[in-house]
N, C-alpha and C positions, 0 to 999 in steps of 0.2 A: 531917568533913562535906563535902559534895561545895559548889564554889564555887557563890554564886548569879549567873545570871545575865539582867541585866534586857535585857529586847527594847522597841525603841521603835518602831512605829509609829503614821507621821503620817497624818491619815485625810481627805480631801475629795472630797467628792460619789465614792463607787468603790464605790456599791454595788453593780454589776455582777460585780467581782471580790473584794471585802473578804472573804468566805465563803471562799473558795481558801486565803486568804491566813492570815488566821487560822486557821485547822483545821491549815496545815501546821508552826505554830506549836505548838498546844495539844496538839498530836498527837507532838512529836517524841519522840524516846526518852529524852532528856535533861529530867526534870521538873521540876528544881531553877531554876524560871521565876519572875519577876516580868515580867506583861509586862501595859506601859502603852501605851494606846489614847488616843491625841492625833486627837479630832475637832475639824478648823480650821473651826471652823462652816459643815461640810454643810448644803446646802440639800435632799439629796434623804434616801433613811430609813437613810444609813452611822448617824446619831448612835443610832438605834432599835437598830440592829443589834449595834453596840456593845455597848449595855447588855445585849442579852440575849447573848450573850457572858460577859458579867459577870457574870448569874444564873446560871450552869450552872460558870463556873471561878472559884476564890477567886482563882487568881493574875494575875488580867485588876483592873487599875485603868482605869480611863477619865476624861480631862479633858476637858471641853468646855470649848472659849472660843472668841474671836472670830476671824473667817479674818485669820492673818495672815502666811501665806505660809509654807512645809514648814520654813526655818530656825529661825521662831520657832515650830513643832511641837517640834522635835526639840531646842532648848535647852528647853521644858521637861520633855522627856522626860529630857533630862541633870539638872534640878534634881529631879526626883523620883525617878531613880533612886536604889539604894542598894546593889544588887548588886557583886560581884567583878568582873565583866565586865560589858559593853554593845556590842550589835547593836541599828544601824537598817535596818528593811526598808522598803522600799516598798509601799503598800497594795494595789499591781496585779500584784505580782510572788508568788512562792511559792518555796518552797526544799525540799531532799530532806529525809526526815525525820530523817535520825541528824548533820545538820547540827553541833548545839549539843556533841553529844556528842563529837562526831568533833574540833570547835575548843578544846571545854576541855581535853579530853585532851592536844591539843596542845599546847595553851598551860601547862597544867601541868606537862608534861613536860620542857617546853624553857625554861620560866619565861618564858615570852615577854609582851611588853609588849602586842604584834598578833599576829595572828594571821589571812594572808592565803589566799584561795580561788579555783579560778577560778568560770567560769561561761559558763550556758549562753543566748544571745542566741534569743530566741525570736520568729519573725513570724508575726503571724498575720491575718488578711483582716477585710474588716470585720463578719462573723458570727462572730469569733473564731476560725476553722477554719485548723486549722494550717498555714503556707505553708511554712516552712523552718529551720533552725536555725544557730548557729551557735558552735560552742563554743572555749574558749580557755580552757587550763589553764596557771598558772608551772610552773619546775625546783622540784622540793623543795628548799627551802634553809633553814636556819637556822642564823641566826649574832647577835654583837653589831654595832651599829652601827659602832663603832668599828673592824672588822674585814668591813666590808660592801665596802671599798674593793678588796679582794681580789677580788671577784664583779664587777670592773667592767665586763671582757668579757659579763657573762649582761644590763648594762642596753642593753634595746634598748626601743624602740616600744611594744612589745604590754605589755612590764613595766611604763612610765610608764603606760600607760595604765589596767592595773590598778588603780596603786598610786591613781588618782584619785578611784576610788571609795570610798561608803561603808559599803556593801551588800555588802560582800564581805569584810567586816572584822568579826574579833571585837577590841576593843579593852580594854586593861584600864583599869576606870573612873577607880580612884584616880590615875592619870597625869592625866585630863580635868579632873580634878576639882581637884586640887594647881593645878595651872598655869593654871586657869581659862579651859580652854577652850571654846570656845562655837562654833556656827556663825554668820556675818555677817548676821545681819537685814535690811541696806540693800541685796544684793548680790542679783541677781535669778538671775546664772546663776555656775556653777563656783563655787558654795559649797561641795561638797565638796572638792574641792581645796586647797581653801584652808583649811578645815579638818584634813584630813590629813596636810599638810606642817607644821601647827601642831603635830601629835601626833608624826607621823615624828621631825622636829628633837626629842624630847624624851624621846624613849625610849631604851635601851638592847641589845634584846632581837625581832628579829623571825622570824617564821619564815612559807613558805609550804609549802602542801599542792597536790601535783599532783593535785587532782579539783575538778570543776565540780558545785558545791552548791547556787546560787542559778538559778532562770528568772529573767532580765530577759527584761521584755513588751516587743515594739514589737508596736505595735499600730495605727498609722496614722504614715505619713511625716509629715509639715510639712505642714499644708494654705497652698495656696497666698493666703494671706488675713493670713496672718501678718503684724505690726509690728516694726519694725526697734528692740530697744533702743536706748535715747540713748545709754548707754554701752559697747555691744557691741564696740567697738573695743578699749575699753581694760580690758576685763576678760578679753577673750583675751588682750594682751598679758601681763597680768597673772598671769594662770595660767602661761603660759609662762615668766614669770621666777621665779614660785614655784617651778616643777620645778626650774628652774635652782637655783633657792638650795638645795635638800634634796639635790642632788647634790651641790652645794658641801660640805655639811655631812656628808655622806658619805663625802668627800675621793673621790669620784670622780676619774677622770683624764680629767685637762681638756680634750683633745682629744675625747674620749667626749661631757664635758657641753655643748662646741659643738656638736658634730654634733646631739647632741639638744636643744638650744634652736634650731638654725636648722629643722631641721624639725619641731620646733613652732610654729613661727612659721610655716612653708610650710603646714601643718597649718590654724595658724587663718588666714592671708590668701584663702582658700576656702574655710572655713566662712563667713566675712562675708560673700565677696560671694556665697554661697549665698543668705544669709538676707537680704540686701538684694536681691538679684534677685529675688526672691519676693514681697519684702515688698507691704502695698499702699501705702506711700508711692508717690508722681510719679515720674515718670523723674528729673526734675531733681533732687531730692532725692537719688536711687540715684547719679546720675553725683556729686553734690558732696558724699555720703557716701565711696562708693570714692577719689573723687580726694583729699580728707583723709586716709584713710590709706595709700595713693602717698605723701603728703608726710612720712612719717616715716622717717626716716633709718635705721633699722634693716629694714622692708620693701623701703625703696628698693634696700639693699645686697643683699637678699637676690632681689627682680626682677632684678638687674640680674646676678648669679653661678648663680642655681638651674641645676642639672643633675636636670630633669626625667626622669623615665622615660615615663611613659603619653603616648600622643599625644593626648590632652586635652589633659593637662596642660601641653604643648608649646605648644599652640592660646592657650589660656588666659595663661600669663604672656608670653608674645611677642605677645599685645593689651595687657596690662597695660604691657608694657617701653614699648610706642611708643606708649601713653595712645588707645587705640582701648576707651573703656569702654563704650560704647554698642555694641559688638558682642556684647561682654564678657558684660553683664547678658543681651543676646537670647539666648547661648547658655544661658546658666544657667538661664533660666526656661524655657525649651523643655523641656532634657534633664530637670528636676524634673517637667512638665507630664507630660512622655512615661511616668516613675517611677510618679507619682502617679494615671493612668491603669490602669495598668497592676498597679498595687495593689487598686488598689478594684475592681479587675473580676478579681480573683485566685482561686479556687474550689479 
C-alpha cells in the first residue's frame, strides 16, 4: 500500500489565496492524503472556507482554535497527524501538482528520513500580477548522514539556506514524533530553523531533488511601519549557531563551518539593522539597539575583519567600524523607502 501522507496547513485570515493553495493540494497526483486544515482563529471567512473544503474531500480534517501563532498551528498539526510522511505548506504559497508523488518515490527509494526540493521565489505587485521570479534548485544528492561530510565542498549559502526551510521538505514522521519534536511556541521568528536542525541532527538518511516544486509568495516587502522584536538580536544569533551546530554534527570541515557561520553572522548584522532602520521605534532607540549589538564580541570581530564585496556593503560596515550609526540607519531607510516605492507602483 502506497505510504500515507499527511500535509499540514496553518490557516489565518488568507482568504484571498487559501483556494490556490488548497486545490493544488487536493489535486495532486499523489492521493494517498491526510490533509489537516489548522484555522488559527481567522477573523475573515478562511474558517468558512475550510469546512467547505471538508464537505467535498474526506481526506481534509480541520481544527479550529484560538490564534496562536503558525508554530502552535503546526505542532498541532504534528499531534494529529498519523501518516508515514509530513509536509507543511504555507496557506499563501502553492506547489506543482505531482509534488507528493515525485517526494515519496523518492524518499522510498532512497529510504530517506527527508527529502529536500528546490523552489520557486515568486513576486508579485500589489493586485497580485506577476512582477518576477526567482528560482533556486540543490545538486541531486543522497546519501547517509554520516557520510555527508564527503559533500563538504557542495555546502555553500544557497544550501544553508534551503536546508532552513520547512516547506520544501517532505519529512518522515515517525522521526518527529520518536524524539519529540515540535516547533518553539515562544520563538516569533526562524522557528523553522530551529526545528530542522532538531530533525537534521536525527536522521540518518537524506536526499535532494534538482527541481523547484514549491511557489513561495512575496507578495509585499516590509512596510515601513514595522516593530523591532525585543529579541531580534539574539534569535539571529541563534539560528546562526544552530547551522553551526548541524554542521558540526555533520562532521563538516571546519574551515567550511567558519566561513559559514561568519557569513551568517554578516548575513544577520544587516538583516537587524534593516529591520531596525525601518522600524517605528525613535531614532534613539535604533541608535541604542544597533549600538548593543556593536558590543558583542563576536559582531565586533567580524566589523572589524569583513572583506566586503558590494560597494554598499563597503559604505555600511566602515560606518558601523567607526560607530557613525545615525548615518548608517538614514541609509537603510531611504534605500527600503526607494524598494518599497517602487514595488507598490510595480504594474
Amino acid at each position: 500500500m502506497e505510504p500515507l501522507v499527511s500535509i499540514v496547513i496553518p490557516i489565518y485570515n488568507v482568504e484571498r489565496y487559501i483556494n490556490k493553495c488548497i486545490d493544488t493540494i487536493i489535486n495532486q497526483t499523489y492521493s494517498n492524503l491526510e490533509i489537516i486544515l489548522i484555522d488559527d482563529g481567522s477573523t475573515d471567512d478562511s474558517g468558512r472556507i475550510c469546512e467547505e473544503y471538508s464537505l467535498k474531500d474526506k481526506r481534509i480534517k480541520v481544527i479550529h482554535k484560538k490564534n496562536s501563532g503558525v508554530s502552535s498551528a503546526r505542532n498541532d498539526g504534528i499531534k494529529a497527524a498519523t501518516g508515514d510522511y509530513i509536509y507543511f505548506i504555507d496557506s499563501d504559497d502553492f506547489v506543482e501538482l505531482d509534488l507528493i508523488k515525485t517526494a515519496v518515490l523518492s524518499a522510498v527509494e532512497n529510504n530517506s528520513d527527508v527529502v529536500v526540493w528546490g523552489y520557486t521565489k515568486v513576486y508579485v505587485d500589489k493586485n497580485d500580477c506577476f512582477l518576477k521570479s526567482i528560482i533556486y534548485v540543490p545538486d541531486r544528492i543522497c546519501c547517509s548522514v554520516d557520510k555527508i561530510s564527503s559533500l563538504s565542498s557542495k555546502i555553500n549559502d544557497e544550501l544553508l539556506g534551503i536546508l532552513g526551510y520547512v516547506w520544501n521538505k517532505l519529512y518522515r514522521l515517525e522521526i518527529i514524533k520518536r524524539n519529540h519534536i515540535l516547533f518553539e511556541e515562544n520563538t516569533s521568528l526562524y522557528e523553522d530553523i530551529l526545528f530542522n536542525v532538531l530533525v537534521l541532527t536525527n536522521i540518518k538518511i537524506i536526499n535532494f531533488i534538482d527541481e523547484s516544486y514549491i511557489h513561495y509568495m512575496q507578495r509585499s516587502i516590509i512596510t515601513l511601519s514595522n516593530i523591532v522584536h525585543n529579541n531580534l538580536f539574539d534569535l539571529n544569533i541563534r539560528a546562526c549557531i544552530e547551522k553551526k551546530h548541524l554542521l558540526e554534527c555533520w562532521n563538516i570541515d571546519a574551515a567550511i563551518i567558519e566561513n559559514s557561520f561568519e557569513k551568517s553572522l554578516v548575513q544577520a548584522i544587516k538583516s537587524i539593522i534593516k529591520e531596525v532602520s525601518i522600524s517605528s521605534i525613535c531614532r534613539r532607540e535604533k541608535i541604542n539597539y544597533i549600538n548593543s549589538m556593536l558590543k558583542n564580541y563576536k559582531v565586533k570581530r567580524i566589523i572589524d575583519n569583513i572583506k566586503t564585496h558590494t560597494f554598499k556593503d563597503k559604505i555600511i560596515f566602515w560606518l558601523l567600524k567607526h560607530n557613525y550609526i545615525n548615518s548608517t540607519i538614514f541609509i537603510y531607510k531611504n534605500l527600503i523607502k526607494v524598494k518599497y516605492r517602487r514595488f507598490i507602483n510595480a504594474k
